[in-house]
C-alpha positions in Angstrom: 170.4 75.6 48.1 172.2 73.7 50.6 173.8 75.2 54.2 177.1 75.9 53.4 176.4 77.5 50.0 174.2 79.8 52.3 177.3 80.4 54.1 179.1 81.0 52.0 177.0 83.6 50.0 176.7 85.7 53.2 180.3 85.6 53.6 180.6 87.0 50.2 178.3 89.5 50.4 179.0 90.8 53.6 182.7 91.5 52.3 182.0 92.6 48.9 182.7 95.7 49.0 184.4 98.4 51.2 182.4 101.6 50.2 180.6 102.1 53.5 176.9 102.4 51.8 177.7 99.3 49.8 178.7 97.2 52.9 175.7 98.8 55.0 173.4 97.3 52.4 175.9 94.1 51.9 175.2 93.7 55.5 171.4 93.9 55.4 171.2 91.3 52.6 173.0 88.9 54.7 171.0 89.3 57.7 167.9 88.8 55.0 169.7 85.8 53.8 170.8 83.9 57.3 166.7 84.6 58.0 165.8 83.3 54.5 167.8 80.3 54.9 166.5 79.5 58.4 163.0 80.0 56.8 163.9 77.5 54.3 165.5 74.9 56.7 162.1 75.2 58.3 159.9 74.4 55.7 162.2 72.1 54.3 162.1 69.7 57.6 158.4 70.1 57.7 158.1 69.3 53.8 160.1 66.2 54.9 157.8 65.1 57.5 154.3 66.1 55.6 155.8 63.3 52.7 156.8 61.0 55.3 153.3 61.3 57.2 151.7 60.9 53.6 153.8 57.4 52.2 152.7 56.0 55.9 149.1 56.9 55.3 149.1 55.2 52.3 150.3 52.3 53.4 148.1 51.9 55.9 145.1 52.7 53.9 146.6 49.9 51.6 146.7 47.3 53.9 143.5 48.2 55.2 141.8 47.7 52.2 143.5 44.4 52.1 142.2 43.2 55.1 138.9 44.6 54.2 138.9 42.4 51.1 139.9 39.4 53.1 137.3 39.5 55.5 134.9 40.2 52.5 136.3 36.3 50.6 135.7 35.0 54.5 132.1 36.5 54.7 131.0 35.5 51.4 132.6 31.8 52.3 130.9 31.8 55.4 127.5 32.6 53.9 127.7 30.8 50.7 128.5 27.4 53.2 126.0 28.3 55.3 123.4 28.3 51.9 124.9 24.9 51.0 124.1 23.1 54.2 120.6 24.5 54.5 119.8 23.0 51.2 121.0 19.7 52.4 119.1 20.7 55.8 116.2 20.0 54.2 116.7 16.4 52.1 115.0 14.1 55.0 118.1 13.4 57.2 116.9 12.5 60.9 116.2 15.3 63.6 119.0 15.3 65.3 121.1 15.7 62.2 119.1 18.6 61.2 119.3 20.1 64.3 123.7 19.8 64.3 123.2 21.1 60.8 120.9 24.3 61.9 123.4 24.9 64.6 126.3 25.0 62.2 124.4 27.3 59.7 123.5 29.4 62.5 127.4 29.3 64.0 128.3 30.0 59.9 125.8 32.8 59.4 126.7 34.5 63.4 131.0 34.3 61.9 129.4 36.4 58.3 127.9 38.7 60.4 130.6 39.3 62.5 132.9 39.7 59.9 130.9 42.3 58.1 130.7 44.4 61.6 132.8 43.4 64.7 133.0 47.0 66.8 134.3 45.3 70.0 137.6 44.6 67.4 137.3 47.3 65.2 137.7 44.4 62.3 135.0 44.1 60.5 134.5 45.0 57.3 132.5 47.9 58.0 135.0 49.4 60.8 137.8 48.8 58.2 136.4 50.5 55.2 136.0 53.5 58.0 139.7 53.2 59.4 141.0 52.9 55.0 138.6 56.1 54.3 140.5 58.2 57.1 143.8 57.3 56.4 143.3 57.9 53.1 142.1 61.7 54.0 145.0 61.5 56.3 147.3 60.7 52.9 145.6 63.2 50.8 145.8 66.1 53.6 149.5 64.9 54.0 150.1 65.0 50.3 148.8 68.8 49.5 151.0 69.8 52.9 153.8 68.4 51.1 153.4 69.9 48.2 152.7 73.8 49.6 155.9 73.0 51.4 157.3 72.4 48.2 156.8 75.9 46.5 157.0 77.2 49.8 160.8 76.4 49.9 161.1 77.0 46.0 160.0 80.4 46.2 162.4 81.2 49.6 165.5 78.9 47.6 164.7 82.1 44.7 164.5 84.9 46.8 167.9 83.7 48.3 169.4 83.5 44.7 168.2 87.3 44.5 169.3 88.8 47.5 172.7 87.4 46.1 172.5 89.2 42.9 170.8 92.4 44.9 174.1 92.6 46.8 176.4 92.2 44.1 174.7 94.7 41.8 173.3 96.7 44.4 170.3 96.9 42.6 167.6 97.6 45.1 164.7 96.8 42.6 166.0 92.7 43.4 166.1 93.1 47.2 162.3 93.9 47.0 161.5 91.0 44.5 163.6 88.8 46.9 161.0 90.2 49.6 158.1 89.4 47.7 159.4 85.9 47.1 160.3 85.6 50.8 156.3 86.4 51.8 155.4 84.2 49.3 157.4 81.5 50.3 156.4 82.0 53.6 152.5 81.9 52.8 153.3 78.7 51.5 154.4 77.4 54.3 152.0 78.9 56.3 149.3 76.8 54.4 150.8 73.5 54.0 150.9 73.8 57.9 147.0 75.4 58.3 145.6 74.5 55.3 146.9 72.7 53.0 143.7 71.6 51.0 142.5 75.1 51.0 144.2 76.1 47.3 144.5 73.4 45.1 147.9 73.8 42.1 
């Protein structure tokens, strides 16, 4: 339900009717609905920011796991090089030719390391599969906000739609249900902001 449908439901209600009992109540269902509605623009906007948080997450762990894999070509390069040239190491060149060639397989073997753990960087493979693995508990956590959010704002968009019909039938019994739905709409909310992970649907 968008703003100025809100509006003008209120405006509706409010002026419905001109029995005094009628409007009295007319009146408290659109005080309940202008609170409803600024419930609902609420968890609306945070719904909005819980998906945005969770698509940037994502990406990130994407790319992550990209540069994890790149590093892990470069490491098995650097090693499978670094094999090659000990093998020739050892085919009776002269001394100081096996002695650049042990340097260079020991340079090679010091880069593989590096590139499976560099904490001064944060870059290596193991610091990268660590930095993927949080943001994608940082996606998930994002994603189950989202969602809550979601039926959070379903169930106040509902409980609008009966305070509407509570006022125009003056039917009491709806006013409650539209409370219900309010609390529960709420306790949504509530959790995608808390908890999210703690109910799963």
């Amino acid at each position: 339900m968008e703003v100025h449908e809100t509006h003008e439901t209120i405006h509706e209600v409010a002026h419905a009717s001109h029995d005094p009992e009628k409007v009295s109540f007319n009146r408290k269902i659109a005080v309940a609905i202008s609170v409803l509605a600024a419930m609902l623009a609420i968890v609306e906007a945070a719904g909005k920011s819980a998906q945005n948080n969770s698509i940037s997450a994502n990406i990130e762990a994407s790319n992550l796991w990209a540069f994890f894999q790149a590093k892990t070509i470069r490491m098995t390069t650097m090693e499978t090089a670094a094999d090659a040239l000990e093998a020739v190491a050892v085919t009776g060149l002269s001394e100081p030719a096996v002695q650049a060639l042990e340097k260079k397989v020991t340079d090679w073997r010091a880069t593989a390391q590096r590139y499976r753990s560099e904490p001064e960087t944060n870059e290596g493979r193991k610091e990268l599969a660590a930095r993927a693995k949080a943001a994608e508990q940082i996606h998930q956590t994002a994603l189950a906000s989202y969602h809550m959010y979601e039926y959070g704002a379903a169930a106040l968009q509902i409980s609008i739609v009966l305070c509407s019909a509570a006022a125009v039938t003056g039917a009491v019994a709806l006013a409650f249900a539209a409370g219900g739905l309010s609390l529960i709409g709420v306790g949504f909310g509530l959790l995608g902001w808390l908890a999210p992970t703690l109910i799963h649907l």
